[in-house]
ROKEVO-288801 format. One line per 2 residues: number of its first residue (from 1); their letters; for each residue x, y, z of C-alpha. Coordinates in nm, 2 decimals, decimal comma. Example, Ala and Ser with C-alpha at 12.3 -4.5 7.8 and 13.67 -1.06 7.14 Angstrom:
2
1) as) 1,23 -0,45 0,78  1,37 -0,11 0,71
//
This chain:
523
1) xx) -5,21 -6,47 14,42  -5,08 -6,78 14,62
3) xx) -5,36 -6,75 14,83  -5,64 -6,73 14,55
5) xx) -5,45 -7,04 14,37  -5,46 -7,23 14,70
7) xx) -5,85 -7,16 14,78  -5,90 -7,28 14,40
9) xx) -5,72 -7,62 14,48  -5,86 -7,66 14,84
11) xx) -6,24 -7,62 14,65  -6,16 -7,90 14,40
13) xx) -6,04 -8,11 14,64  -6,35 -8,07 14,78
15) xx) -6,54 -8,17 14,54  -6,64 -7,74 14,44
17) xx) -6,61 -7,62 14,15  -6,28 -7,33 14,14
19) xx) -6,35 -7,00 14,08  -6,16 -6,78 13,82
21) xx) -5,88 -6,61 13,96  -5,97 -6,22 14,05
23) xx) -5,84 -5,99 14,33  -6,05 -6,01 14,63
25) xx) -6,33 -5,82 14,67  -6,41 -5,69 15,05
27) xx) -6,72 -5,58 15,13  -6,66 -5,55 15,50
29) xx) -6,39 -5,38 15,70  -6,11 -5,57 15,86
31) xx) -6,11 -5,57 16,21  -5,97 -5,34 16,44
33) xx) -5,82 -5,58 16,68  -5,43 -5,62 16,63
35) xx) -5,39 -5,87 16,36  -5,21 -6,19 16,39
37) xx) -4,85 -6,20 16,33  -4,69 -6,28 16,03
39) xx) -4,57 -6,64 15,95  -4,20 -6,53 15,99
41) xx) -4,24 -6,32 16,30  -4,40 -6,63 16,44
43) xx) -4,13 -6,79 16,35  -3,88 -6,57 16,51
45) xx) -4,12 -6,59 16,84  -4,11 -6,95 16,89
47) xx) -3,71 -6,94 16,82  -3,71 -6,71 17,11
49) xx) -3,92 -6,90 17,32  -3,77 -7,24 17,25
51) xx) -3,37 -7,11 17,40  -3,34 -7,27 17,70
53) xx) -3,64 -7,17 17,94  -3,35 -7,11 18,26
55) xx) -3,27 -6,77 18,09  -3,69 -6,62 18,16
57) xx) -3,82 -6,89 18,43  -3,74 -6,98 18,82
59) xx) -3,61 -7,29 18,93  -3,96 -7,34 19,10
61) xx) -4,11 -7,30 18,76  -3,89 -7,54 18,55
63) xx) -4,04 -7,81 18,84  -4,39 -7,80 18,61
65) xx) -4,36 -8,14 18,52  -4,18 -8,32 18,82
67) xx) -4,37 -8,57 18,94  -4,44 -8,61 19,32
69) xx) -4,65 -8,90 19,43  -4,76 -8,77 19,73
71) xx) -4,97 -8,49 19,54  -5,19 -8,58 19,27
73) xx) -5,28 -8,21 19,18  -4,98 -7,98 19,14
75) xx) -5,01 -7,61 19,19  -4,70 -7,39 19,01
77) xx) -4,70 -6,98 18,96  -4,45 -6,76 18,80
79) xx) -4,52 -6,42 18,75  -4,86 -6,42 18,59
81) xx) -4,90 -6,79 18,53  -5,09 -7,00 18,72
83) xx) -5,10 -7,38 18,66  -5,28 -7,67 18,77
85) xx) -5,04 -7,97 18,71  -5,24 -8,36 18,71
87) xx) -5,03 -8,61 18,84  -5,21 -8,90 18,87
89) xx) -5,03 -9,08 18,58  -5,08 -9,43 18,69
91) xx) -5,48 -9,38 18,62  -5,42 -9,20 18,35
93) xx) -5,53 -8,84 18,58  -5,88 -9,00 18,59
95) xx) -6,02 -8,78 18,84  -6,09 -8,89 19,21
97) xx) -6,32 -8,71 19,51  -5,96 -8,52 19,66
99) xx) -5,82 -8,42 19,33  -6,16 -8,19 19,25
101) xx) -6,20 -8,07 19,60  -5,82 -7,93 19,57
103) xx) -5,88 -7,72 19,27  -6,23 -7,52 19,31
105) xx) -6,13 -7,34 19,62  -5,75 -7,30 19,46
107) xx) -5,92 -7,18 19,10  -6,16 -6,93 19,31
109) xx) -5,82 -6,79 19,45  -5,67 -6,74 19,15
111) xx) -5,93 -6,56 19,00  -5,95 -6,32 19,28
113) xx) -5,59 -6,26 19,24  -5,48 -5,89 19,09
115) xx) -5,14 -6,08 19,01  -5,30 -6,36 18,81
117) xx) -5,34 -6,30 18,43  -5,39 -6,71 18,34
119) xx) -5,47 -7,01 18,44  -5,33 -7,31 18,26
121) xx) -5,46 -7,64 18,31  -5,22 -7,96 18,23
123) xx) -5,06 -8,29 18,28  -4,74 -8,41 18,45
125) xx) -4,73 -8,75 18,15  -4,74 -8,68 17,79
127) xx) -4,98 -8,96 17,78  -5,30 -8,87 17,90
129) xx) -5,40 -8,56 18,02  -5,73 -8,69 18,18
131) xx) -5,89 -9,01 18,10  -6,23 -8,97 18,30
133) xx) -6,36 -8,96 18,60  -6,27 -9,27 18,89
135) xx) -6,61 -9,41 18,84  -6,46 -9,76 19,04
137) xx) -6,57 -9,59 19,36  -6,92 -9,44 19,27
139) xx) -6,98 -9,76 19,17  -6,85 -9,91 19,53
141) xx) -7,06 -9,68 19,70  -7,38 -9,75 19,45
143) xx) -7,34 -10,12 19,54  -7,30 -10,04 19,96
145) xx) -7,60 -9,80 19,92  -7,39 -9,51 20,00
147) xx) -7,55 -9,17 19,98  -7,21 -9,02 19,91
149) xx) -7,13 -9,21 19,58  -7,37 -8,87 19,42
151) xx) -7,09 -8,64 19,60  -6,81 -8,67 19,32
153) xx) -7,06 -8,59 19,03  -7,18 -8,28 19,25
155) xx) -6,85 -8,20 19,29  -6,73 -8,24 18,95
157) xx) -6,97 -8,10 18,84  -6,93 -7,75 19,04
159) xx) -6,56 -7,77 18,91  -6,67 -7,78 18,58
161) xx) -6,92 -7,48 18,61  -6,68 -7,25 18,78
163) xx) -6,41 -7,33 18,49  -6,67 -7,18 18,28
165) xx) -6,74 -6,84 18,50  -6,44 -6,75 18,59
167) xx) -6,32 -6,42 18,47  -5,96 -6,51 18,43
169) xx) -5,87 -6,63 18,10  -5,80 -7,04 18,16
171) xx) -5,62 -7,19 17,86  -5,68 -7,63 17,89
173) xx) -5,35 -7,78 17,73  -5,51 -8,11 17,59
175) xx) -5,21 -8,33 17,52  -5,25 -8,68 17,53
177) xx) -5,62 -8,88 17,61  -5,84 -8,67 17,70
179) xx) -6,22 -8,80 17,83  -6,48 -8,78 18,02
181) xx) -6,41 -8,60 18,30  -6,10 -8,47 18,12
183) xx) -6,35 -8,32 17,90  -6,53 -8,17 18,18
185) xx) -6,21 -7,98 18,27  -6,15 -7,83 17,96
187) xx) -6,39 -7,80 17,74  -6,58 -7,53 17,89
189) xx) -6,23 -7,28 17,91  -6,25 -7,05 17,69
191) xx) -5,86 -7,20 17,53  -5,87 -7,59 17,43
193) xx) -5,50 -7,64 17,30  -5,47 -8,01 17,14
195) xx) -5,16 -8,16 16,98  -5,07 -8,47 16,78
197) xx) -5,10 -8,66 17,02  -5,46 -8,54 17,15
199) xx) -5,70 -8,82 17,20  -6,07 -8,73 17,27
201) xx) -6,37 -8,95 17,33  -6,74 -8,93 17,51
203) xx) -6,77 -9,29 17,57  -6,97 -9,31 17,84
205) xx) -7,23 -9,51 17,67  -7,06 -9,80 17,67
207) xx) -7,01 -9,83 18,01  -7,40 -9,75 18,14
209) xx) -7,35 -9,41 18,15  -7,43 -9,07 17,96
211) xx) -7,21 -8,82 17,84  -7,17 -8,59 18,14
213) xx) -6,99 -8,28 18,31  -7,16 -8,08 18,08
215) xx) -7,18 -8,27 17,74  -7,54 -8,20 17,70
217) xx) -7,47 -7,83 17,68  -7,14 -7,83 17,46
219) xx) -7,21 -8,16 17,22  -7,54 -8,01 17,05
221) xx) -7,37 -7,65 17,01  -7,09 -7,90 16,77
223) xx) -7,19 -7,86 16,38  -7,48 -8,03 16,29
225) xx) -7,49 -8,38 16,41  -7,14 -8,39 16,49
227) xx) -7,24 -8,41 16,91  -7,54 -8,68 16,88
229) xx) -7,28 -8,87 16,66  -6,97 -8,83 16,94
231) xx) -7,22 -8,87 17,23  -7,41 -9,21 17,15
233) xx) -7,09 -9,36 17,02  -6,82 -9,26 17,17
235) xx) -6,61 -9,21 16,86  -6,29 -9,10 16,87
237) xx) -6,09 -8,80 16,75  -5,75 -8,75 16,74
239) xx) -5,51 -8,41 16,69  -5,64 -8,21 16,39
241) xx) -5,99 -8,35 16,40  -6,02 -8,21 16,75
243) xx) -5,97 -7,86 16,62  -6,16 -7,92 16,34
245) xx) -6,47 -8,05 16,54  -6,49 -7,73 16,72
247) xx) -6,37 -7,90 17,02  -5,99 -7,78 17,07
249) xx) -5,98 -7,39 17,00  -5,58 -7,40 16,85
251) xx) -5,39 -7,71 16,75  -5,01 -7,66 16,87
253) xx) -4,76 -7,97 16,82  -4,66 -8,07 17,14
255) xx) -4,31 -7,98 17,11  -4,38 -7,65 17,15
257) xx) -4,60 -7,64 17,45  -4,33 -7,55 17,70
259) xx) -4,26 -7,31 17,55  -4,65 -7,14 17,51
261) xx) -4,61 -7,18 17,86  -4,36 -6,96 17,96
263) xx) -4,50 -6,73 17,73  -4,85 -6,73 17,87
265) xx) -4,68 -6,66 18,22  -4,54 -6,34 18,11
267) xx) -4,85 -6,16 17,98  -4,96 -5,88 18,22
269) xx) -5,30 -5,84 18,14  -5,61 -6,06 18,13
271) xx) -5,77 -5,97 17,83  -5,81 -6,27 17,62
273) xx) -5,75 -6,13 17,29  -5,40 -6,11 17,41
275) xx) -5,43 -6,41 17,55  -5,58 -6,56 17,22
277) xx) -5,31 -6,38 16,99  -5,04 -6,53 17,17
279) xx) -5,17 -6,85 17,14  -5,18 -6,83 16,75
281) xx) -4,83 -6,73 16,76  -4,78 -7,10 16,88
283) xx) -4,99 -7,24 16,59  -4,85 -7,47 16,34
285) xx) -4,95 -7,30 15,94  -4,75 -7,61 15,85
287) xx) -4,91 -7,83 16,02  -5,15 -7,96 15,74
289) xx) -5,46 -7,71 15,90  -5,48 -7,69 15,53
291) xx) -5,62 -8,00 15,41  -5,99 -8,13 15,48
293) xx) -5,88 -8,49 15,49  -5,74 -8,47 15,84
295) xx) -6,03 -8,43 15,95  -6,13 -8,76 16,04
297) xx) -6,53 -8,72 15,99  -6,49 -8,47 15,69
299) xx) -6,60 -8,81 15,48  -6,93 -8,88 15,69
301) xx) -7,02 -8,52 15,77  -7,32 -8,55 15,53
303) xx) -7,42 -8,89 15,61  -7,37 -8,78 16,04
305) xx) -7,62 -8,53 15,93  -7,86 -8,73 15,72
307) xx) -7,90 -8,99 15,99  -7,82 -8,84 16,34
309) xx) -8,06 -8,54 16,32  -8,38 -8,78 16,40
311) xx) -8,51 -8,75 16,74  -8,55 -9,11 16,85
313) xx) -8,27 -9,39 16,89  -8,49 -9,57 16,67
315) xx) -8,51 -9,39 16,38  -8,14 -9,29 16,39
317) xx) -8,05 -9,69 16,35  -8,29 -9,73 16,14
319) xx) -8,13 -9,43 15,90  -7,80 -9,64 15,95
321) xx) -7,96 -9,92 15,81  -8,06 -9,74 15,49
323) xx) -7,74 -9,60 15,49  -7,58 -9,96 15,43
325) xx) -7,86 -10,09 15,21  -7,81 -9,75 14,95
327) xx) -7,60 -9,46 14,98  -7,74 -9,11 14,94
329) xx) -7,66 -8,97 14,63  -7,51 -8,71 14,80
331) xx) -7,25 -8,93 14,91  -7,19 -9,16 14,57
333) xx) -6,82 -9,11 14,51  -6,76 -9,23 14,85
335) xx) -7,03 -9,51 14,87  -6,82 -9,79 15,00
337) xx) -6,67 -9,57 15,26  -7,01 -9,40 15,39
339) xx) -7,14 -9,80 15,40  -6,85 -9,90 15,58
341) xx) -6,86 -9,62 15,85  -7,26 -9,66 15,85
343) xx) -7,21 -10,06 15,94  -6,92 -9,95 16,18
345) xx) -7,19 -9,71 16,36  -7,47 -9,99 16,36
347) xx) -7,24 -10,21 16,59  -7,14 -10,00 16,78
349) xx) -7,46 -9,89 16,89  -7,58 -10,20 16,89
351) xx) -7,25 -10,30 17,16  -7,40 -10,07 17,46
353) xx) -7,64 -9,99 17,70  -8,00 -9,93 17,51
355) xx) -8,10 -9,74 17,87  -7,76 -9,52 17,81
357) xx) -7,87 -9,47 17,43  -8,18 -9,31 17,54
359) xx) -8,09 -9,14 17,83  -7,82 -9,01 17,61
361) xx) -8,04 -8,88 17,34  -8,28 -8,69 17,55
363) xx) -8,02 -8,52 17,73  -7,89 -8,40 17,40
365) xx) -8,23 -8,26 17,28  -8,31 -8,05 17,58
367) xx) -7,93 -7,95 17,64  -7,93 -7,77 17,31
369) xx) -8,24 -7,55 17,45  -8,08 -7,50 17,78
371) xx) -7,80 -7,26 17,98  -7,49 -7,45 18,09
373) xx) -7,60 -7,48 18,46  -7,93 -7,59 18,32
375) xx) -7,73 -7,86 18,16  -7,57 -7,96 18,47
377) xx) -7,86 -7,96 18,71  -8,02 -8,21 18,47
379) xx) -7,76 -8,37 18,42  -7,70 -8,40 18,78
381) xx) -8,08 -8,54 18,83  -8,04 -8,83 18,61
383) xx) -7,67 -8,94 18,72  -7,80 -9,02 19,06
385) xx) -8,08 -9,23 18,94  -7,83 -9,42 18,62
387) xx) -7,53 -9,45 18,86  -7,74 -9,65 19,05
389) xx) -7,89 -9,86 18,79  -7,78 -10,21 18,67
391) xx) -7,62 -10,07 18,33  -7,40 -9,88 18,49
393) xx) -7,30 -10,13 18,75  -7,24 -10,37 18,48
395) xx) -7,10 -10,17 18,27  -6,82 -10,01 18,48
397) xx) -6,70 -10,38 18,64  -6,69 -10,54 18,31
399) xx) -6,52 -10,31 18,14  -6,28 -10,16 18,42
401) xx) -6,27 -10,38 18,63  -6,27 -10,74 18,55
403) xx) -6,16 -10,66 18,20  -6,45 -10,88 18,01
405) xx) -6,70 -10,65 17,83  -6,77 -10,90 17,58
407) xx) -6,99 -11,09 17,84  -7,14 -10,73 17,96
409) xx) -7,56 -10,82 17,99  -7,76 -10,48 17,95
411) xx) -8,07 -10,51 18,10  -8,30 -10,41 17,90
413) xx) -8,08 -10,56 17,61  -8,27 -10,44 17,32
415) xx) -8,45 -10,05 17,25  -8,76 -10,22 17,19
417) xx) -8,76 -10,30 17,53  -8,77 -9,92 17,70
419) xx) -9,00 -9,65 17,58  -8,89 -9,30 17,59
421) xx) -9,16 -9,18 17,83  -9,03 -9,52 18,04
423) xx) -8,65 -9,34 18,02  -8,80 -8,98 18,12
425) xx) -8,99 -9,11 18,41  -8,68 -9,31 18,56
427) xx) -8,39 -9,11 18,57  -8,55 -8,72 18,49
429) xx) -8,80 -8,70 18,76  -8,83 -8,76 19,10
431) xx) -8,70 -8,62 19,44  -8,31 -8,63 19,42
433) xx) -8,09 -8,36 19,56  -8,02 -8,05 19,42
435) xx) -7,72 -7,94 19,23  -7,57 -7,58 19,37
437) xx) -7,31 -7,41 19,26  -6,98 -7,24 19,42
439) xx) -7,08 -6,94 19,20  -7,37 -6,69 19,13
441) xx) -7,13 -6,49 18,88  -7,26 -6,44 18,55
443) xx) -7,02 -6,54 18,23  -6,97 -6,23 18,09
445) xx) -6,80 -5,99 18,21  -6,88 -5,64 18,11
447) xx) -6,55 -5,58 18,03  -6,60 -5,80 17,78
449) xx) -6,69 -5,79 17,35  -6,98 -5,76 17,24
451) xx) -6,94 -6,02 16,98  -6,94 -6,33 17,20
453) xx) -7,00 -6,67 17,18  -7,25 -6,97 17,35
455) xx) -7,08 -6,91 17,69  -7,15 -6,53 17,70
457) xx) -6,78 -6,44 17,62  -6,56 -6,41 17,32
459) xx) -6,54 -6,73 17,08  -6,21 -6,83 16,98
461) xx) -6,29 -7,19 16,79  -6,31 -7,15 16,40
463) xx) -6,59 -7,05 16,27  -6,88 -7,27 16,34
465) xx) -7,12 -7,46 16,05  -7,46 -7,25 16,15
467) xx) -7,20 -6,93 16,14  -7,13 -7,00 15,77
469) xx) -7,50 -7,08 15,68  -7,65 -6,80 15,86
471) xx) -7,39 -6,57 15,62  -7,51 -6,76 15,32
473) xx) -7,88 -6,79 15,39  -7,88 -6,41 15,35
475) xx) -8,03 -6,43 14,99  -7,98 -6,09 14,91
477) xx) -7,60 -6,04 15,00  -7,58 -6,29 14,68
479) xx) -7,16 -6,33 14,79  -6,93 -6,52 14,60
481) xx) -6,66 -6,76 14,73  -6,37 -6,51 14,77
483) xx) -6,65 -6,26 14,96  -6,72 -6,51 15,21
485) xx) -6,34 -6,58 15,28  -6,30 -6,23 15,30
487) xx) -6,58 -6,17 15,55  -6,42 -6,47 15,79
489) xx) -6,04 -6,37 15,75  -6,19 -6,01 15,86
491) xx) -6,37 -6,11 16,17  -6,15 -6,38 16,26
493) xx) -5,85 -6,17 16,22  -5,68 -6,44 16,02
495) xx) -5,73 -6,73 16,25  -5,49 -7,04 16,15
497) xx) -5,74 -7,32 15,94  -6,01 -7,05 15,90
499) xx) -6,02 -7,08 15,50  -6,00 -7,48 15,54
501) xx) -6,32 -7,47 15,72  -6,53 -7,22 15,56
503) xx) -6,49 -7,43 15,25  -6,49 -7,73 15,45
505) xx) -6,89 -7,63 15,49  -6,93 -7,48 15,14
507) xx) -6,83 -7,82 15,01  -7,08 -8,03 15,20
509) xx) -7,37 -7,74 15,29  -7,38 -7,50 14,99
511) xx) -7,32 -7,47 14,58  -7,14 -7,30 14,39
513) xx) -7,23 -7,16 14,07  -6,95 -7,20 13,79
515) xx) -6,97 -6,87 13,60  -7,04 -6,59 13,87
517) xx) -6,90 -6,81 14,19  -7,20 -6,69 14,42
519) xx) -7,29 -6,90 14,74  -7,62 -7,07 14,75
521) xx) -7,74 -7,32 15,03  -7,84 -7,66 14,91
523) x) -8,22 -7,80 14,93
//
């Protein structure tokens, strides 16, 4: 009953019509796999977990979090934990050339490892847990003329492609800032874990630069425009919007991570259901994963869509534009907000690099065709031409360097200045090395599901937009509301925020009729 009642609110709020209460209808088994606990056996969990740590964990192991200046990655085990530690926290763990090299060979040996059920990926400050990439120095060698300033992308770019094909289960805690290159480090594990105090942004265009380390491959798999929107202007989100996005795969309040961890060490098996169920244990129901408006982009999502699905820079500001002169109808209760974010958008746009728009925008369209190591080999072509390039020169010293990005002079200034074909010629073709990977293992497993997601393994995010439409496009299903909540709670086994986000895309992708509460997609 509570939950029918709470559905019927969360749709109004919404801007659905409710449906009349009834007792749900299922039309498709529940799933096999072990269902999530029970609000007050979580409960009784996390009480267990949260007694002092001393009573389960080694000395060695209550060390996670020292910091030692002399090592800027820190490696801790205990039992079937593994955990990379970043301890650079006077750059914020922006990544350097020695802190990648440490963990590929270090992640290959875990994964060969009969002993090693997890790998956990983390920070020593609650601040940030990676804030990029230490683009200072590529830029130092781009200026000498230095061959090796290509070597950290390659290398970063391996890291990032052998987080993804590992077959042990790698759970990224995202607590605190978390971009670029902090991106690249977690946001191809199949576990993203933010908290309150998650920050995440893409903003490489506004320092000459394009969203890298595999954003063309993960931004256009967001829903709908979501990842062109992130990628050209380097928006950002922060704690629940993360999970909502798609991005984080659980939200967990911080206060609770230490103690996730020492649960995580004491699984003894690497399947990542298990691995995924005791995650969710870790959840917060409380935490508001109720209630659309902490979503930060829930507002926009229509208007993201109406004017960031065009295929040209051009035509996306030029949807922005309209978007300030007259609201969609679509978006009429909310006019003055939708105008205020659409202006917002304009300037910002208008505030980087042109050559970084574009580049941006074409690496988007052909990522969302290609395989993740697709991605990253074109990716890796056109970073060696754009780190090279006066953008990204100017970019990086006036804005990390000198501190002075008003007086930052993009060259060209203006779109109208650089064709597309003039973008494609410069920076995705020609003769520049090769990217090659520590790796020729596929990503799945065949231990694994069958029932798996982008990366060839199981998906543990909510369920995604296309998900939800693909469901409701099948006109002769004709399901109501509670059928499609029921479909989702079955295959998701009850994931925490599931119901929020089905209606979530109900609200802005589909109606609902009044009388018989069926599911149609809008024109």
């Amino acid at each position: 009953m509570h939950r029918a009642l709470n559905r019927s609110a969360a749709l109004s709020r919404l801007g659905c019509r409710t449906f009349t209460q009834r007792p749900p209808l299922r039309m498709f088994p529940l799933s096999a796999s072990a269902p999530i606990s029970s609000p007050a056996r979580r409960t009784q969990q996390i009480t267990a977990h949260l007694q002092p740590l001393s009573r389960t964990m080694s000395s060695k192991t209550l060390d996670f979090n020292r910091s030692n200046s002399q090592t800027e990655v820190l490696q801790h085990k205990h039992d079937g934990g593994r955990v990379f530690i970043l301890n650079r926290p006077s750059a914020l763990n922006a990544l350097n050339l020695n802190m990648v090299e440490s963990m590929a060979p270090q992640l290959q040996a875990w994964d060969r490892s009969d002993i090693c059920n997890v790998i956990m990926l983390k920070s020593s400050s609650p601040r940030a847990f990676c804030a990029g990439g230490d683009v200072k120095r590529v830029v130092d060698l781009a200026k000498e003329r230095n061959d090796q300033f290509a070597q950290f992308f390659e290398k970063e770019y391996q890291l990032n492609y052998l987080i993804a094909s590992v077959e042990t289960p790698v759970v990224a805690l995202i607590d605190g800032i978390t971009m670029g290159g902090g991106v690249g480090l977690s946001v191809h594990a199949p576990f993203r874990v933010a908290t309150e105090r998650t920050m995440f942004a893409m903003p490489e265009t506004a320092i000459g630069l394009f969203p890298d380390v595999g954003g063309s491959y993960f931004l256009p798999r967001l829903d709908g425009s979501i990842g062109r929107y992130l990628g050209l202007t380097g928006d950002r989100l922060q704690g629940k919007s993360v999970f909502w996005a798609g991005i984080a795969t659980h939200y967990v309040p911080s206060a609770r991570l230490p103690a996730l961890e020492a649960r995580l060490c004491e699984l003894e098996s690497k399947d990542v259901t298990i691995v995924n169920q005791a995650i969710e244990e870790f959840s917060d129901e409380a935490a508001n994963l109720r209630d659309p408006t902490e979503f930060s982009l829930f507002p926009y999502r229509q208007a993201i869509d109406r004017c960031f699905h065009h295929d040209t820079v051009e035509e996306i500001v030029a949807a922005l534009e309209r978007e300030v002169a007259k609201p969609s109808q679509t978006d009429i209760a909310r006019a003055a907000d939708v105008q205020a974010w659409a202006q917002k958008t304009l300037k910002t746009l208008q505030s980087v690099s042109p050559t970084s728009l574009k580049v941006t925008l074409e690496l988007l369209k052909a990522g969302a065709r290609k395989s993740l190591k697709e991605c990253l080999q074109l990716e890796y072509k056109a970073v060696q031409n754009v780190a090279q390039s006066h953008d990204f020169i100017e970019g990086v010293t006036k804005t990390l360097v000198t501190r002075n990005k008003d007086s930052i002079q993009w060259k060209p200034a203006t779109l109208t200045e650089l064709s597309d074909v003039d973008v494609i010629n410069a920076y995705f073709r020609g003769n520049g090395k090769e990217l090659e990977f520590l790796t020729t293992a596929p990503w799945n497993s065949p231990s694994l599901p069958a029932a798996i997601g982008d990366y060839g393994r199981p998906q543990f995010t909510l369920p995604a937009e296309r998900e939800v439409i693909s469901l409701i496009g099948k006109s002769s299903l004709c399901m109501t509301v509670e059928e499609v909540l029921d479909y989702f709670q079955s295959k998701y086994s009850g994931k925490i925020g599931l119901d929020t986000k089905v209606e979530m895309v109900l609200a802005t992708k589909c109606r609902v009729d009044g009388k018989s509460q069926t599911v149609s997609l809008r024109d």
